[in-house]
VEXDREN-2710 file (C-alpha; in Angstrom, 1 decimal):
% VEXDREN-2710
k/r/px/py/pz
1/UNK/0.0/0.0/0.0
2/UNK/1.3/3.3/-0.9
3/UNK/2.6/5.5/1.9
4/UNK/2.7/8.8/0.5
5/UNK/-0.3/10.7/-1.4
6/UNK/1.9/14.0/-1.9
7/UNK/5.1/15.1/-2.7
8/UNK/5.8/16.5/0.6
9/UNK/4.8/12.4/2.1
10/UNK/6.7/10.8/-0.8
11/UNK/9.8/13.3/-0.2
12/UNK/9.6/12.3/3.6
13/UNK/9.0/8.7/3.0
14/UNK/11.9/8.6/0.6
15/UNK/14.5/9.9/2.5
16/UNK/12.9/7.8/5.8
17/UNK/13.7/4.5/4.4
18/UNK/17.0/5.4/2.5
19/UNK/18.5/6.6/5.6
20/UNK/17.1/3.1/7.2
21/UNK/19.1/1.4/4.5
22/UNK/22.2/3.2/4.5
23/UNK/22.6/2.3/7.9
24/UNK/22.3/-1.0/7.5
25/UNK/24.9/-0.8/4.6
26/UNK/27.6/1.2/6.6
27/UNK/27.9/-1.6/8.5
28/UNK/28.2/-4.6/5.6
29/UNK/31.9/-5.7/5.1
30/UNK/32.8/-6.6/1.1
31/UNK/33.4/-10.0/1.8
32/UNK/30.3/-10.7/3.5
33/UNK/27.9/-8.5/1.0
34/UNK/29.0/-10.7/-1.6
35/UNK/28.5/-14.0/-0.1
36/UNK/25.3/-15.8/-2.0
37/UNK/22.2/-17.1/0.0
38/UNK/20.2/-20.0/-1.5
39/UNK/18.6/-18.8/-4.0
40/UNK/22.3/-17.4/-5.4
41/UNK/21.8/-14.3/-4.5
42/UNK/23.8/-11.3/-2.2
43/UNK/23.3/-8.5/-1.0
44/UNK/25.5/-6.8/-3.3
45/UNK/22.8/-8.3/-5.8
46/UNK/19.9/-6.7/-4.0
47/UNK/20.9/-3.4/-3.6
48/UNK/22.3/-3.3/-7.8
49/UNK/19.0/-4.3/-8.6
50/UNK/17.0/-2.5/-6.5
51/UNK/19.1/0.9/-7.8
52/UNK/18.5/-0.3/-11.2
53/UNK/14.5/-0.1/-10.9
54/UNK/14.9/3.5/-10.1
55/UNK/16.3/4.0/-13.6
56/UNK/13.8/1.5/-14.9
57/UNK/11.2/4.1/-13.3
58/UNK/13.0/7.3/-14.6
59/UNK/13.5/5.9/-18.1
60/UNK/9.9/5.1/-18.2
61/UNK/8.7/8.6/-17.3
62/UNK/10.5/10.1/-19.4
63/UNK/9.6/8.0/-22.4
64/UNK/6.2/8.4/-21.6
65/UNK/7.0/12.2/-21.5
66/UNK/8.4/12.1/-24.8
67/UNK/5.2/10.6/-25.9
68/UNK/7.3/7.4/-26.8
69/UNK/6.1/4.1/-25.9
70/UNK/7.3/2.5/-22.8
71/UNK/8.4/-0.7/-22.5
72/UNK/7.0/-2.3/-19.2
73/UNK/9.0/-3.5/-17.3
74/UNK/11.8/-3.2/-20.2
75/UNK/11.9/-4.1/-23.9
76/UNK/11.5/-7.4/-24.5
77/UNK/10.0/-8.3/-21.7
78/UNK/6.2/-9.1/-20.1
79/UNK/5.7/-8.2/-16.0
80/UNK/5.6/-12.2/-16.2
81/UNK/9.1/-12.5/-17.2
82/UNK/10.8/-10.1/-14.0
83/UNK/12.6/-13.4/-12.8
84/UNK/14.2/-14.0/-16.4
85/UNK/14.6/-10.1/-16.6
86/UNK/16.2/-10.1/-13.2
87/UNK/18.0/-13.3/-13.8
88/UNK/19.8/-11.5/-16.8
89/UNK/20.4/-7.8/-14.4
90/UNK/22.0/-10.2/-12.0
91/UNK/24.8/-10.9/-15.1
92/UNK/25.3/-7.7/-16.4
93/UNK/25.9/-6.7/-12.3
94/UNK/27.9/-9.6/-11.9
95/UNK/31.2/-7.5/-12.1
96/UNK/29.8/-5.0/-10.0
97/UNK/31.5/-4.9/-6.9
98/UNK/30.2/-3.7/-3.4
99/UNK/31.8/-0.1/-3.2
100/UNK/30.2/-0.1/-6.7
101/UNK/26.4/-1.4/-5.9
102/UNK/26.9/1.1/-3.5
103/UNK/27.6/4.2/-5.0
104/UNK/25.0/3.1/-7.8
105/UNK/22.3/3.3/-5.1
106/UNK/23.7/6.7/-3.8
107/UNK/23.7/8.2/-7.1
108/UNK/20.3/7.3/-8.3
109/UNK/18.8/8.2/-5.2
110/UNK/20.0/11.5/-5.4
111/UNK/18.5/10.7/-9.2
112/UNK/15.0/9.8/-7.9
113/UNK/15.2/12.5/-5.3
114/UNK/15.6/14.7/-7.8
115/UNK/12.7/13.8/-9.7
116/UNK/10.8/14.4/-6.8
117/UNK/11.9/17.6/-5.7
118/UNK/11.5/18.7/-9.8
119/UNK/7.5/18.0/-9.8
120/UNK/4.6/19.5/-8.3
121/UNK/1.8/17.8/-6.3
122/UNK/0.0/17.9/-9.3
123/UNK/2.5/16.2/-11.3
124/UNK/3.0/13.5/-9.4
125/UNK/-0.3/12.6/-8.1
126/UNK/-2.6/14.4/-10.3
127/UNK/-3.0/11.6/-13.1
128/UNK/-1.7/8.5/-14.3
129/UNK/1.7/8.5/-15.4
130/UNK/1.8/9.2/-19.4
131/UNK/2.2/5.8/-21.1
132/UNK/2.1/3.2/-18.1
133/UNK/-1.5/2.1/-19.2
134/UNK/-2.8/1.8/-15.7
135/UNK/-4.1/4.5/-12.8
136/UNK/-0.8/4.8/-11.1
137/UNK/0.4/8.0/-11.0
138/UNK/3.9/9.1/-11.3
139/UNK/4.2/9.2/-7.6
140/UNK/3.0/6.0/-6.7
141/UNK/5.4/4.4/-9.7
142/UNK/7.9/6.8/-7.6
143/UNK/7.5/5.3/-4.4
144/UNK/7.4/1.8/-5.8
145/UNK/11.0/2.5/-7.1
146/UNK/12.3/4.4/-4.2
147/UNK/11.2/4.0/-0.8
148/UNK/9.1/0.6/-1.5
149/UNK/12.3/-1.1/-2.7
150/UNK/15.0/0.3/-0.1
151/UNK/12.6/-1.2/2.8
152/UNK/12.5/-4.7/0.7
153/UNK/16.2/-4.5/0.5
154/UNK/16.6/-3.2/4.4
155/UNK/14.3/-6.3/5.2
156/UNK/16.4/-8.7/3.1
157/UNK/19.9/-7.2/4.5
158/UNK/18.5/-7.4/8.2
159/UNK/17.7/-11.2/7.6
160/UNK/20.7/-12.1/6.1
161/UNK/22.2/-10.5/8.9
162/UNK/19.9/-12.5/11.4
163/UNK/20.7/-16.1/9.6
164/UNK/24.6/-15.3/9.4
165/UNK/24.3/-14.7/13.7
166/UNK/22.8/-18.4/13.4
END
C-alpha cells in the first residue's frame, strides 16, 4: 500500500527509508555482502538491482514524457518475465563490486530524489503516469521504485544478517 499521497509524504518517506538502508549498509563488510544465499543471491545483488529499478522508473517517465512508448518493465519483456529479466540484471551486475552497488544506489537516489523535488503535487499525483496504461500516478510508480524497494532490501539485509548470527 502506498505510503505517500503527496510530494511532501513521498519526499519524507523517501529519505525515511533510504536513511534506514544506508545504515544498514555502513555496516556490511565486502566479503560478507558478496557471499550468495540459497537462491544465489547477495546483498550486493539486491541493492544493484534494487538501484536499477529507479532508472527502470526514470527511463519510463521520461519516455512516456516524450510521448514514446514504454516498455514495461523493459523491452522485451512481459511483468511475467521479472525473474528472467532479473535473472539476466544479475549478469550484467555480476562484475559490479560492493563499493560499486553502492555508490549506484547513492547516485540514483540523489537521481530519484531529484525527480521528486523537480514536480509538483499535481504532477506526481494528479493523473496517471503518461504511457504506463494503468491508474498509477507518477508518484505511486515513484515510491514503488524508491522507498518501497529500499525497505525490501533493508528487510532482506536485516535477515541475512539474522541467519549469518545463526
Amino acid at each position: 500500500m502506498p505510503a505517500a499521497t503527496s510530494k511532501e509524504d513521498l519526499i519524507a518517506v523517501t529519505d525515511k527509508e533510504y536513511a534506514k538502508l544506508q545504515k544498514l549498509l555502513s555496516d556490511i563488510q565486502d566479503d560478507f555482502a558478496l557471499q550468495k544465499d540459497d537462491e544465489d543471491t547477495s546483498i550486493k545483488d539486491v541493492i544493484g538491482h534494487r538501484a536499477h529499478w529507479i532508472e527502470l522508473f526514470l527511463g519510463w517517465y521520461n519516455d512516456g514524457m516524450a510521448g514514446k512508448e514504454v516498455h514495461f518493465p523493459a523491452k522485451g519483456y512481459k511483468w511475467s518475465e521479472l525473474k528472467r529479466y532479473n535473472g539476466n540484471l544479475r549478469q550484467q551486475q555480476a562484475n559490479l563490486s560492493w563499493d560499486d552497488a553502492v555508490a549506484l544506489m547513492r547516485t540514483n537516489h540523489k537521481k530519484i530524489h531529484q525527480f521528486m523535488e523537480n514536480h509538483s503535487d499535481k504532477e506526481l499525483y494528479g493523473g496517471p503516469m503518461k504511457g504506463a496504461n494503468n491508474e498509477w500516478t507518477p508518484g505511486r510508480w515513484a515510491e514503488a521504485a524508491g522507498p518501497s524497494h529500499y525497505r525490501s532490501a533493508a528487510k532482506y539485509v536485516r535477515a541475512r544478517i539474522r541467519n549469518a548470527k545463526k
